[in-house]
C-alpha positions as CSV (number, residue, x, y, z in Angstrom):
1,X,0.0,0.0,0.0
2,X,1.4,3.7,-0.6
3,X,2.1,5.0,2.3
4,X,3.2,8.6,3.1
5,X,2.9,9.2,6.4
6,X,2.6,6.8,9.8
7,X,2.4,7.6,13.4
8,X,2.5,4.5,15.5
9,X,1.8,4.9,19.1
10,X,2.0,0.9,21.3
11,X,1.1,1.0,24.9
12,X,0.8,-1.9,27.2
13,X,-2.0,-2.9,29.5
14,X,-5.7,-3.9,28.6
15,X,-6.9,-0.4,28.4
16,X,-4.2,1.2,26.2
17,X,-4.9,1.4,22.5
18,X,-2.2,0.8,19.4
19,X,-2.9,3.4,16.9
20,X,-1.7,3.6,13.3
21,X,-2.6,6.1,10.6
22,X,-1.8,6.2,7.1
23,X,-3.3,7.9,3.8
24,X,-5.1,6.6,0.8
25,X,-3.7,5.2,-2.4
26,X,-5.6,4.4,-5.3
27,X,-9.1,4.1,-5.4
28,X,-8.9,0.2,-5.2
29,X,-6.9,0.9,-1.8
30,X,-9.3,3.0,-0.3
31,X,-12.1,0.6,-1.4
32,X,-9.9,-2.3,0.6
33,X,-9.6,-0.6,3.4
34,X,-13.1,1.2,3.7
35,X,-14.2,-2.7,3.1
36,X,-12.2,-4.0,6.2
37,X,-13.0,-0.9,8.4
38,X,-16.6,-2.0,7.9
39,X,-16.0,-5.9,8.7
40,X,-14.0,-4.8,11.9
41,X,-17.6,-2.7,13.1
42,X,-16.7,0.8,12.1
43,X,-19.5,2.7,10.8
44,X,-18.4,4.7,8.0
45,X,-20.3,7.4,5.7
46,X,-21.0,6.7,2.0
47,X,-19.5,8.4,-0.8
48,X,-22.7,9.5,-2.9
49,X,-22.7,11.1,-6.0
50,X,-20.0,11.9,-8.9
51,X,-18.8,15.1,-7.6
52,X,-18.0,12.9,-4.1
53,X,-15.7,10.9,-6.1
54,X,-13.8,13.3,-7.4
55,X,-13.0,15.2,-4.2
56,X,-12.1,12.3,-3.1
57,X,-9.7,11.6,-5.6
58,X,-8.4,14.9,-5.6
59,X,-7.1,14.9,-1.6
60,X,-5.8,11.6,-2.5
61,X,-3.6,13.0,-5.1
62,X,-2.9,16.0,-2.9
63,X,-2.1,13.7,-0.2
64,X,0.3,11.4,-2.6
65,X,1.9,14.7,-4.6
66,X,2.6,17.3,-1.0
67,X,2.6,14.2,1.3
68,X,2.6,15.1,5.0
69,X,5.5,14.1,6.5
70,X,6.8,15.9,9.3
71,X,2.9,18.0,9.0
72,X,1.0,16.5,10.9
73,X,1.0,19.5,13.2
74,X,1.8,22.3,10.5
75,X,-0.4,24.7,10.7
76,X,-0.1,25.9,7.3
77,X,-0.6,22.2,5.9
78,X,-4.1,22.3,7.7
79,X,-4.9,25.8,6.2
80,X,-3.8,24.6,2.7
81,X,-6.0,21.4,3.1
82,X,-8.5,23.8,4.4
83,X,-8.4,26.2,1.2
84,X,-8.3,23.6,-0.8
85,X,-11.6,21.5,0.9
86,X,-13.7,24.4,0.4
87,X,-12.6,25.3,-2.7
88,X,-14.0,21.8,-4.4
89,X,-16.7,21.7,-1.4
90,X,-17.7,25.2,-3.6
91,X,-17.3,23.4,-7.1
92,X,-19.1,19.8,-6.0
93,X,-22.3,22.3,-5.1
94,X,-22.1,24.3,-8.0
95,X,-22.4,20.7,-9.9
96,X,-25.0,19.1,-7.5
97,X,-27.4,22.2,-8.0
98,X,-27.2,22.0,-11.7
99,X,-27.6,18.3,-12.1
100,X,-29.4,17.6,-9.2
101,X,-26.9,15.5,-7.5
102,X,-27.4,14.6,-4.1
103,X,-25.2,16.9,-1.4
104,X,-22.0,14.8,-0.4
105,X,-21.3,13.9,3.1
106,X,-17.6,14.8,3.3
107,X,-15.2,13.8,6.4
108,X,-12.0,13.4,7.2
109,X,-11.1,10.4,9.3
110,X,-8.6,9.5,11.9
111,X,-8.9,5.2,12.5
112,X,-8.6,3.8,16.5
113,X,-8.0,-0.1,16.4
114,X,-8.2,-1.6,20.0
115,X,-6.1,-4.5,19.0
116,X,-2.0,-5.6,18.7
117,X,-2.1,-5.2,14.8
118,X,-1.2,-2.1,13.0
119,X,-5.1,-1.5,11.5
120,X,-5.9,-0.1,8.3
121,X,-7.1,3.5,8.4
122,X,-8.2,6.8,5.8
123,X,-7.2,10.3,5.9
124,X,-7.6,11.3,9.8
125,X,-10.0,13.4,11.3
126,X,-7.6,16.2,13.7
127,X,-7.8,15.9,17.3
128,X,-7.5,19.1,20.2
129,X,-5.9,18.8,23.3
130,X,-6.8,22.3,24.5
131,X,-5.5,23.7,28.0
132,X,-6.4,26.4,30.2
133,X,-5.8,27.7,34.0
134,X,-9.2,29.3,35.0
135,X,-9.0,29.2,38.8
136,X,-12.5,28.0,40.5
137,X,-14.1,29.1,43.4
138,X,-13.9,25.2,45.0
139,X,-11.8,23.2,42.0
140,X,-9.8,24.0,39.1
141,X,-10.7,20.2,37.0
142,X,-14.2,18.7,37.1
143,X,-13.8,14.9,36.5
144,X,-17.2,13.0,35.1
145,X,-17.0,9.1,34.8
146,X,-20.0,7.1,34.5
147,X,-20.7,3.7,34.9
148,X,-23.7,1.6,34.3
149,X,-26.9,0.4,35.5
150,X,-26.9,-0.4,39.0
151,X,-28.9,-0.6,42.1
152,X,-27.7,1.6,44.5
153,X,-27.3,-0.8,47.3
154,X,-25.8,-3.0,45.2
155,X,-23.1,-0.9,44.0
156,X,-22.5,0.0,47.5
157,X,-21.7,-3.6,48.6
158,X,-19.0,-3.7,45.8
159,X,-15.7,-4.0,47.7
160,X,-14.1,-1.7,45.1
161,X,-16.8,1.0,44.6
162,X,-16.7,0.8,48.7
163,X,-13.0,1.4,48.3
164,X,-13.6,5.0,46.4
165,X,-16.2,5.7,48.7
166,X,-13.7,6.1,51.8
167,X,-11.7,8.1,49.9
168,X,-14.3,10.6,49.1
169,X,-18.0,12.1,50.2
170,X,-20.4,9.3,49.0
171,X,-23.7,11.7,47.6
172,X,-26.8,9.2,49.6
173,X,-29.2,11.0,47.6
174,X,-28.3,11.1,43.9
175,X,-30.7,10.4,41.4
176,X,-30.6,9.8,37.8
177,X,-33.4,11.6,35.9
178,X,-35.2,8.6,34.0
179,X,-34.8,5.6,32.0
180,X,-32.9,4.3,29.7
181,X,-29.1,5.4,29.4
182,X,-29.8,7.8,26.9
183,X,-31.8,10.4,28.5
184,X,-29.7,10.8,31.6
185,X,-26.5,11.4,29.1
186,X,-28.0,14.1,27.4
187,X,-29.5,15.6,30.2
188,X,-26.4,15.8,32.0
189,X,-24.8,18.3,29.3
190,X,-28.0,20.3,28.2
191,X,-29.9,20.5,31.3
192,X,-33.2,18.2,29.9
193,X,-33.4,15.3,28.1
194,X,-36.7,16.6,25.6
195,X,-39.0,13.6,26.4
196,X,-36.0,10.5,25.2
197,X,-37.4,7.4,26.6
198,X,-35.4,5.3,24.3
199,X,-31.6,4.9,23.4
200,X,-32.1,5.8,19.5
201,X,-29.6,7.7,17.2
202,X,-31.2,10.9,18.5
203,X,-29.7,14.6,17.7
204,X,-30.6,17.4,19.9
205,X,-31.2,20.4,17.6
206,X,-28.5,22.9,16.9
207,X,-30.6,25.5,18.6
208,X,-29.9,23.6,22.2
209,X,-27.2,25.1,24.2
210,X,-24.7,23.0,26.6
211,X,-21.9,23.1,28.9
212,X,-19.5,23.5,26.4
213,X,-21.1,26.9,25.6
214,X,-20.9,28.1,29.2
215,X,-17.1,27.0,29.0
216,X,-15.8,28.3,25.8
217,X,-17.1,31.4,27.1
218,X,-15.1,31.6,30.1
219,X,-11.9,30.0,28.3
220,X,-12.5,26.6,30.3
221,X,-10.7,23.6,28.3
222,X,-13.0,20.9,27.9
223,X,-12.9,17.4,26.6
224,X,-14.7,14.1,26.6
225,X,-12.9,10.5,26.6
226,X,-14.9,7.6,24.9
227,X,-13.3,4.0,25.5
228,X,-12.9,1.8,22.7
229,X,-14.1,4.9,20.5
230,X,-12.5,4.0,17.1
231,X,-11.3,7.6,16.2
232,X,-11.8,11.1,17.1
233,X,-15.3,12.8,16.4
234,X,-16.9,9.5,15.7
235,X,-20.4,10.0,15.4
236,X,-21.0,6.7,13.9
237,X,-24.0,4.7,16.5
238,X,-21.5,1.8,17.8
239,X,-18.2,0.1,17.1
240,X,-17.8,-3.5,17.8
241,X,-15.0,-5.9,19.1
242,X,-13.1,-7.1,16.3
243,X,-13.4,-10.9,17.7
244,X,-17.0,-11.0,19.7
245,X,-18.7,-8.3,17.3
246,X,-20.1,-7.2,20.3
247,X,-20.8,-3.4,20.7
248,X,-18.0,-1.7,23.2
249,X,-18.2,1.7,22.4
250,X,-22.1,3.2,21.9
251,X,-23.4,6.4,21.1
252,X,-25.9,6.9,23.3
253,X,-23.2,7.1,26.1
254,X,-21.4,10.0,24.6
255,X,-23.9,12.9,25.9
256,X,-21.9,15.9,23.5
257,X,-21.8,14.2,19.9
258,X,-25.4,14.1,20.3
259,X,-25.8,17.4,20.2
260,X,-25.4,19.0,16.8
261,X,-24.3,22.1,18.4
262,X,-21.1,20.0,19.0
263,X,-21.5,17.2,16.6
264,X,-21.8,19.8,13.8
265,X,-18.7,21.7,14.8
266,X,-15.2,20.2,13.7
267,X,-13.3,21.8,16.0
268,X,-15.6,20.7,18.9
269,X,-15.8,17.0,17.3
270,X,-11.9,17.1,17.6
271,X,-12.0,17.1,22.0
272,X,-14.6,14.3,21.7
273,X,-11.4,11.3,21.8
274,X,-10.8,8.2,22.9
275,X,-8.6,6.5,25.9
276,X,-5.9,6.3,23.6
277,X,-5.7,10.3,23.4
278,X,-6.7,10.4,27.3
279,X,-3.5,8.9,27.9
280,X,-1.7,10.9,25.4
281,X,-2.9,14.1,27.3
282,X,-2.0,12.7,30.3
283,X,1.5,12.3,29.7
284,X,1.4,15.5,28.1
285,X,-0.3,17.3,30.8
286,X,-2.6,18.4,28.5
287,X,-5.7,17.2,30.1
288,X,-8.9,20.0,29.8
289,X,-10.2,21.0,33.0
290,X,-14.0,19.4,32.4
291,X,-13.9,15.8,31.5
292,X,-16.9,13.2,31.2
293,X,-15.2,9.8,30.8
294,X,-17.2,7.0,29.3
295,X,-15.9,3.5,30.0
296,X,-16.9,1.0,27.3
297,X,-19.6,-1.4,27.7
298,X,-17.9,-4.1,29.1
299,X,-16.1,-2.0,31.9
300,X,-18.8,0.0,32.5
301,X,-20.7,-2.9,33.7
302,X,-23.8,-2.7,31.2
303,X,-22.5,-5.8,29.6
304,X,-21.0,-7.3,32.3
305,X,-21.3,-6.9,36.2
306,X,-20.4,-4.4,39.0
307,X,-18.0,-6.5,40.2
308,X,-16.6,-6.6,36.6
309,X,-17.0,-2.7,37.0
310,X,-15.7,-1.7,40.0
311,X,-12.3,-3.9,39.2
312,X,-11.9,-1.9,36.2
313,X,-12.6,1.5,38.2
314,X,-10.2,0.6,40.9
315,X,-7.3,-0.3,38.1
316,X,-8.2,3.1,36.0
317,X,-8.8,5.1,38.5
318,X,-6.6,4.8,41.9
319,X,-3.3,5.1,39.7
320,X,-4.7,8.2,38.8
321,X,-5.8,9.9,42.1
322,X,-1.4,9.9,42.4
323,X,-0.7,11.1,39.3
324,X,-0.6,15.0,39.5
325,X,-1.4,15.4,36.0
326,X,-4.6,14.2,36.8
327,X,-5.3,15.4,40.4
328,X,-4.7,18.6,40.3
329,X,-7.1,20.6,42.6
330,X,-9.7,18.7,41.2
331,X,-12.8,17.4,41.6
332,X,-13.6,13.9,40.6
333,X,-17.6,12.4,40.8
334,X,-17.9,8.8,40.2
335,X,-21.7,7.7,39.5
336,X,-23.8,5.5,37.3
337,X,-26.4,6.5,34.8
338,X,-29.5,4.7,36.5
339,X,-30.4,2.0,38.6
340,X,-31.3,-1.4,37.1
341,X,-34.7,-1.9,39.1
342,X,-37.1,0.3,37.2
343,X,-39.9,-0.5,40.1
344,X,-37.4,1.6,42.3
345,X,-36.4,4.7,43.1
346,X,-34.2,5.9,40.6
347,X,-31.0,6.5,43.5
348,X,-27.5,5.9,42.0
349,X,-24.3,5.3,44.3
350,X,-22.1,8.1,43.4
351,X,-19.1,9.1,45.2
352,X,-17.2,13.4,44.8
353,X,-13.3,12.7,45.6
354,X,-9.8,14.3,45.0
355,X,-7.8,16.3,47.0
356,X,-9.9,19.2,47.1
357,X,-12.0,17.0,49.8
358,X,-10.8,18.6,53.3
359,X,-9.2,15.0,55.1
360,X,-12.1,15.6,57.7
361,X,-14.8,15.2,55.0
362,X,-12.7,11.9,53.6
363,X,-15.0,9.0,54.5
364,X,-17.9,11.2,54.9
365,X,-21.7,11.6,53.4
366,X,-24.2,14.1,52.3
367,X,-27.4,13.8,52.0
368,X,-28.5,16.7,49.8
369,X,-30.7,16.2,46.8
370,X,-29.1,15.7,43.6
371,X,-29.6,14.0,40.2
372,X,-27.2,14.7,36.6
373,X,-28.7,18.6,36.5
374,X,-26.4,18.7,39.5
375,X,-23.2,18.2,37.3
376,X,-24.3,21.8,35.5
377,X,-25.1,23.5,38.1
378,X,-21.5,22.8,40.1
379,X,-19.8,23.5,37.1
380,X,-21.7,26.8,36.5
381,X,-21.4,28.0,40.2
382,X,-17.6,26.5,40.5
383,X,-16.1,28.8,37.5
384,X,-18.9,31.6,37.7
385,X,-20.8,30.3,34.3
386,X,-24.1,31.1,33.1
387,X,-26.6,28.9,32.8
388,X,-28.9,27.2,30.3
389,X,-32.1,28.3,31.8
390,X,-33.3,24.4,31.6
391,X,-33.6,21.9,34.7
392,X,-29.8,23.4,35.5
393,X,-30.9,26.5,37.2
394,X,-32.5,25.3,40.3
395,X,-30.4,21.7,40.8
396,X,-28.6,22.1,44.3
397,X,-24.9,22.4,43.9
398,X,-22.7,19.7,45.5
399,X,-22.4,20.7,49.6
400,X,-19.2,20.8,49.1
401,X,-18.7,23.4,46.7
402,X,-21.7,25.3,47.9
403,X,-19.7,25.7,51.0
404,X,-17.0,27.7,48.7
405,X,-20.0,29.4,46.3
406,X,-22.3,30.5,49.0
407,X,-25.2,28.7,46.8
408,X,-28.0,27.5,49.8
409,X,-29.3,23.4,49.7
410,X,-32.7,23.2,49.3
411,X,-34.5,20.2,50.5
412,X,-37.4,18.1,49.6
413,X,-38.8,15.0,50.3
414,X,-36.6,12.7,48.6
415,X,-39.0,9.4,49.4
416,X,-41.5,10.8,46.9
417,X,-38.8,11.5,44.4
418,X,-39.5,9.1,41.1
419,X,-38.4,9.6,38.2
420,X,-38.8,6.4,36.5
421,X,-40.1,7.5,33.4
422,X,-40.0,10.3,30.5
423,X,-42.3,12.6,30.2
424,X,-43.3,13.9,26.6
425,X,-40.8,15.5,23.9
426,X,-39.9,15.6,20.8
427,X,-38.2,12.3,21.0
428,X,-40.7,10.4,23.4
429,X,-41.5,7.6,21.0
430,X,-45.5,7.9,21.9
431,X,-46.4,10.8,24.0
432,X,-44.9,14.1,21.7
433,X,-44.4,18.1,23.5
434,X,-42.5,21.0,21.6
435,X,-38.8,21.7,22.3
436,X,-39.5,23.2,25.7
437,X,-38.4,26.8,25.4
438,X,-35.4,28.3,28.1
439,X,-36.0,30.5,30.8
440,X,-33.8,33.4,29.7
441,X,-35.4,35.3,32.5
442,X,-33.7,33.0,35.2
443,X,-31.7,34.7,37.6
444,X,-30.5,32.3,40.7
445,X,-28.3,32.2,43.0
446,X,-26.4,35.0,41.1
447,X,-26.6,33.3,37.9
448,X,-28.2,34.4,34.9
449,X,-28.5,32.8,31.5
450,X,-26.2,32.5,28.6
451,X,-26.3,35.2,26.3
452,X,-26.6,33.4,23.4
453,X,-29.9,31.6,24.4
454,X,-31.4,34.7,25.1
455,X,-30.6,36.1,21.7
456,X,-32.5,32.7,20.6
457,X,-35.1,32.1,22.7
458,X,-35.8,35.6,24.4
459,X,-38.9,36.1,22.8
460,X,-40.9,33.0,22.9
461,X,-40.6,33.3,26.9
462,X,-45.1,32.6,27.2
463,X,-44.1,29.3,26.0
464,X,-41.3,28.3,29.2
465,X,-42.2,25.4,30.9
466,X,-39.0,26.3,32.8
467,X,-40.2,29.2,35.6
468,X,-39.4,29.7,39.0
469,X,-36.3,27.5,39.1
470,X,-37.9,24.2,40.2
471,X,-35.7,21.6,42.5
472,X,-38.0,19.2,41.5
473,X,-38.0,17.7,38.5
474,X,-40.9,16.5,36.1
475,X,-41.1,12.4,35.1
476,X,-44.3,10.6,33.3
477,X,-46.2,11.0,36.5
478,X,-46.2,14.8,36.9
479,X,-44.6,15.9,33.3
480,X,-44.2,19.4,32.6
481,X,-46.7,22.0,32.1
482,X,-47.0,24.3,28.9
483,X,-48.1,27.3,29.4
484,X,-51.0,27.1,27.0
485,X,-52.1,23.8,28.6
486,X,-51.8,25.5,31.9
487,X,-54.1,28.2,30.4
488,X,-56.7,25.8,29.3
489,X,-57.1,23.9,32.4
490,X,-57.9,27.0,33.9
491,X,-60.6,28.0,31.7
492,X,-61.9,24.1,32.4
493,X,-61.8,25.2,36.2
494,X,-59.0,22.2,36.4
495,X,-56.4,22.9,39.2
């Protein structure tokens, strides 16, 4: 095969990734190796139409003729391949419109094998490692990793979970915010989960704001790590184990590339990366300073056990807890997505640890309300953010940084708390509701909302089903109210 360029990275362990990249040849080549990409579980996009052909020929012979050795991290090579992208993106349209070809889908692809052999791979996608020092009220990192679908008590009993948990501040009344995985994900980035009661190939619309919003605008590195991820930005729905074809990395458990307002952005696409770039940053010290960190389905414990889990946890993560790349005033929260007992409550074990835990808090509990809106609004009241004006604004902030903030823990009665089921949205499967409008009138606990979601949603603020900052959040059994419902339950002399 012609090859101009190769970067070959080996690491040892079970967890560690080999990667290998390489451009295209010929045509034949590329065929070959889009062929054995798709027999090894990689979802790939289809070339579609004439015009597709040709571009692609073209950065093939631009790849073969300039090459891109010693490039990879040119600057000027990605502004030329930039120029040149655009320049027969322009001239495929002009073709399209006038023929009425179909508009290509056009990537760039960087290949991720989990495996000992060097794997076949095209043209790569580019990858960010972006870094910043924004000192926080309480932390300066915010660690996310999620595991899987357990009762609470049972995780609790795990010797290793139980491990993390006198290390830390276990949270006694955490909540996920429905069922299944999917909802909670999204929910925990964009403050709602818009009625997903299913784990479909859904896209929150680009309209929808998330934490990566709020970041960006205080120059707050972010990043998310997907195991067994096959390359950065994937936004294929799975990718399977070569040997089992079994799923190990799935979509729904990435919560930002389900969002178009990152899925659609390349530059955002390029900090969604997988364990083998985690590692990577962490030698570099180049870790962001917000992380969610998915493990895949085997050591997550969906497709496996909490026993299988927790082992995994206590390999990945006490190493880590030393390793001052890692813990660096920062905040690390350990918790699962649900329980597995729909018939229950919906409490999940979760644990907040690192060394900005006080040594007489180590070993300690708190039994504030929480649930995944609780992850937004630390965040926001940790670095000073704005908000999203969704179920965000009135979620308590963890005790702990509350303490630092000045933000006040409301209570309710947490024995009445269910939410075992999603209420209607545009994605709910049989009950539908319109995208729920922001409140960009919020204003709590000092916080107000983003600017750019007022500028979108300012005026349709008759139609919020988000007033007053609620603690308590809406499920199937008390979903939310629109305003023009409201209105004409009144009118029936309903309460």
């Amino acid at each position: 095969m012609h090859t101009t360029h190769q970067d070959i990275v080996v690491k040892g362990g079970s967890h560690h990734f080999d990667r290998y990249r390489t451009n295209i040849g010929t045509p034949e080549e590329e065929r070959g190796i889009r062929s054995t990409l798709r027999k090894e579980g990689a979802e790939l996009p289809r070339h579609e139409g004439p015009h597709v052909k040709m571009l692609s020929a073209s950065f093939r012979r631009y790849f073969r003729t300039g090459g891109r050795q010693g490039q990879a991290k040119n600057v000027t090579f990605y502004i030329q391949v930039a120029v040149l992208a655009v320049g027969f993106a322009i001239f495929a349209s002009s073709i399209g419109l006038l023929f009425g070809v179909k508009k290509p889908k056009f990537w760039l692809y960087t290949y991720t094998r989990p495996t000992h052999l060097l794997p076949l791979a095209i043209a790569q996608d580019y990858t960010l490692s972006p870094v910043s020092y924004v000192q926080g009220k309480a932390f300066n990192r915010f660690i996310t990793i999620w595991l899987e679908n357990t009762d609470h008590n049972k995780a609790a009993g795990d010797p290793n979970i139980a491990f993390f948990a006198k290390k830390g501040i276990t949270l006694n009344n955490y909540f996920g915010v429905t069922h299944p995985s999917e909802p909670n994900y999204v929910a925990a980035v964009s403050g709602d989960y818009y009625g997903i009661n299913n784990d479909d190939d859904n896209i929150i619309p680009a309209n929808v704001s998330t934490v990566v919003d709020l970041l960006e605008e205080k120059g707050i590195s972010w990043g998310e790590y997907q195991e067994y991820m096959p390359y950065t930005g994937f936004t294929g729905k799975s990718f399977k184990e070569e040997k089992t074809r079994k799923n190990r990395y799935v979509k729904k458990h990435n919560p930002l590339i389900m969002h178009a307002s990152v899925a659609d952005v390349p530059d955002r696409r390029a900090c969604i990366k997988n364990f083998t770039m985690f590692y990577e940053d962490l030698k570099n010290n180049k870790l962001p300073q917000w992380l969610f960190i998915t493990p895949d389905q085997q050591n997550n414990g969906h497709d496996t056990s909490i026993t299988y889990a927790g082992k995994w946890l206590r390999g990945f993560l006490e190493p880590l807890l030393e390793d001052p790349h890692f813990i660096n005033n920062t905040l690390v929260l350990v918790t699962f997505d649900e329980n597995d007992t729909y018939s229950l409550q919906n409490r999940v074990f979760s644990i907040i640890l690192g060394d900005v835990v006080p040594k007489d808090l180590v070993g300690s509990s708190d039994k504030g309300f929480y649930n995944h809106y609780s992850e937004l609004s630390t965040v926001q009241a940790n670095w000073g953010l704005k908000s999203l004006g969704r179920y965000d604004v009135g979620a308590n902030v963890f005790d702990l940084v509350a303490q630092k903030t000045g933000d006040s823990i409301r209570t309710l009665d947490v024995s009445k708390v269910y939410l075992n089921e999603s209420y209607p949205g545009i994605f709910h499967r049989k009950k539908y509701a319109p995208l729920p409008v922001p409140d960009t009138d919020a204003s709590f606990a000092g916080r107000t909302v983003f600017e750019s979601i007022k500028n979108i949603w300012g005026k349709l603020q008759s139609k919020s089903v988000y007033k007053g900052a609620p603690l308590s959040i809406p499920s199937l059994r008390n979903p939310p109210i629109y305003p023009r419902e409201s209105s004409r339950r009144k009118r029936r002399g309903g309460n």
